[in-house]
N, C-alpha and C positions, 0 to 999 in steps of 0.2 A: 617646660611641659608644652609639647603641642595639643592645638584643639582640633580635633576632627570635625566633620561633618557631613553626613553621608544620607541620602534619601536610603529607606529600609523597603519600600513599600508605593507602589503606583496603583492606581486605583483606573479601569477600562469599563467604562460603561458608554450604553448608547443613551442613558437617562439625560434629556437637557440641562442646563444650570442651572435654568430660573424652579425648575419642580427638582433638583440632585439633594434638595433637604427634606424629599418628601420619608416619612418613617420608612415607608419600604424601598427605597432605591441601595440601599446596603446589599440586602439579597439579590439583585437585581444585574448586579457589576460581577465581575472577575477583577482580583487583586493579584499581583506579579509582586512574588516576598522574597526578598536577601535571606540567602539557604548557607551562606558561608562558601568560601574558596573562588569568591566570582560567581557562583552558581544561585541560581534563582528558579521559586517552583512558583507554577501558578494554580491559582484558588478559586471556585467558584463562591462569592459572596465574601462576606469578613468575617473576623474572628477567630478563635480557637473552634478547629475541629472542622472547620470548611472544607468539603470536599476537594483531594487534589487533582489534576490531568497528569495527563501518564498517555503513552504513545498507545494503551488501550481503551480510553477515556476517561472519566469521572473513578475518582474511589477512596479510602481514606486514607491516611498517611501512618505509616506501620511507627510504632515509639522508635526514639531514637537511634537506640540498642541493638532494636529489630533492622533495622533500614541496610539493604544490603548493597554489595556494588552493583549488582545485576537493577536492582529496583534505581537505584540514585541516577543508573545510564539513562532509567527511561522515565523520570520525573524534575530532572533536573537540568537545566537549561542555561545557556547563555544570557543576557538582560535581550540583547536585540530579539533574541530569538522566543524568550519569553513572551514582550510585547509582543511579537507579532502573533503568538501563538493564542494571546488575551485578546485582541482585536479581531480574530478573525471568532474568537468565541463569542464573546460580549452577544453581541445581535440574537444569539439563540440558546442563551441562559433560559431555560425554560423551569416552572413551575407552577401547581394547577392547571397544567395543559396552555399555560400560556407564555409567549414567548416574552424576553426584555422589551423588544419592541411594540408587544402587542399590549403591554402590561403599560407602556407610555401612552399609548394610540387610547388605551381605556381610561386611563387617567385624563388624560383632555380630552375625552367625551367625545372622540372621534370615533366609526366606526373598521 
C-alpha cells in the first residue's frame, strides 16, 4: 500500500501572523480548494458554502450534479493560476464596507 499526501487547501490572506488567530481573520482570507482533475476553485472565506470566483466574480457554487462544462471553464483553475488569482483578491475581500486590509488597519487601531 502506498501513502499519499497531498495539501487540499492554501489559505491567501493579507491578515499578519501575529493577529491570523484573530476569530475574524477566517472571513477575511480567500482559500484556493483541490476541485479534482488538477483543477482548483477558489473561495472567498472557509468553509462550506463560501462564495466561489468565476471569470464574472463572486457567486455560489451550483451542487455537483448541476455544475456544467460551460460553468467548470470558468471557475476552475490551475493551482498557479488559482493562487495567483487568490492574491491579487485577498487585499479586497471586502465586508461591512470594509476592506481585508482596512479590517487589519482597524484591528491595530490604526487609522
Amino acid at each position: 500500500m502506498e501513502i499519499r499526501t497531498e495539501a487540499t487547501q492554501y489559505v491567501v490572506t493579507v491578515w499578519p501572523e501575529d493577529i491570523a488567530d484573530n476569530i475574524d481573520a477566517a472571513v477575511w482570507c480567500v482559500t484556493v480548494e483541490a476541485r479534482g482533475h488538477g483543477l482548483w476553485g477558489v473561495y472567498r472565506g472557509t468553509g462550506s458554502g463560501a462564495p466561489c470566483w468565476g471569470e464574472h466574480g463572486w457567486g455560489y457554487e451550483p451542487l455537483p450534479s448541476s455544475r456544467t462544462d460551460e460553468w467548470r471553464a470558468t471557475h476552475r483553475y490551475t493551482l498557479e493560476r488559482a493562487l495567483e488569482i487568490a492574491r491579487e483578491l485577498a487585499p479586497k475581500v471586502t465586508l461591512n464596507g470594509l476592506t481585508a486590509l482596512e479590517a487589519v488597519a482597524r484591528l491595530r487601531g490604526a487609522s
